[in-house]
N, C-alpha and C positions, 0 to 999 in steps of 0.2 A: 509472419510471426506476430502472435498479440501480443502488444506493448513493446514489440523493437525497439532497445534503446532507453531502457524503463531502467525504473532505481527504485531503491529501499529508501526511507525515509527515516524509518527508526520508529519513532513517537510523533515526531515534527507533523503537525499539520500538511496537508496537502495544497499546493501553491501554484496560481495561477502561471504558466508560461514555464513551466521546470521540466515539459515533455511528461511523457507516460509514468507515473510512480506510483507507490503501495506504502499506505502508512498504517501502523498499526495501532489501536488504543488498548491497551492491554489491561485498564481498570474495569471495560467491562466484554473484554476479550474480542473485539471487533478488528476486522482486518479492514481496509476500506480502498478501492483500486480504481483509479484515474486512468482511465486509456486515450484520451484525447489530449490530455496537456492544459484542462483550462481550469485546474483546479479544485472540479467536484467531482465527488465518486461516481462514477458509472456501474461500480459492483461493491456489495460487502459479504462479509458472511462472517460467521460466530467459528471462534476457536475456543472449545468446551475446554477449560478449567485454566484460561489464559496461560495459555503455556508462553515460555523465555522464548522471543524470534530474531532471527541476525539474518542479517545481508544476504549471506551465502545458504540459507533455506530459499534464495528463489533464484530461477533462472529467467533472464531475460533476453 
């Protein structure tokens, strides 16, 4: 499974050593997804008109 074990961050920065997480910037609609746990995104992508996100829009 990608990102076994992964979490929502909210807005929070993405942080070295917190396992697999997804944080969002929502000022300029960026999602941004850490699969390895060392703190830098390894994937982003644009959500077109920054929509409201919460924990339970992802499964991990």
């Amino acid at each position: 499974a990608f990102m076994a074990g992964g979490h929502f961050n909210g807005t929070a920065p993405l942080m070295a050593g917190q396992g697999p997480q997804i944080t969002y910037d929502k000022a300029n609609g960026m999602m941004y997804g850490d699969a390895n746990g060392d703190g830098v995104a390894d994937f982003q992508f644009y959500l077109n008109g920054a929509p409201t996100v919460v924990a339970t829009d992802f499964l991990f």
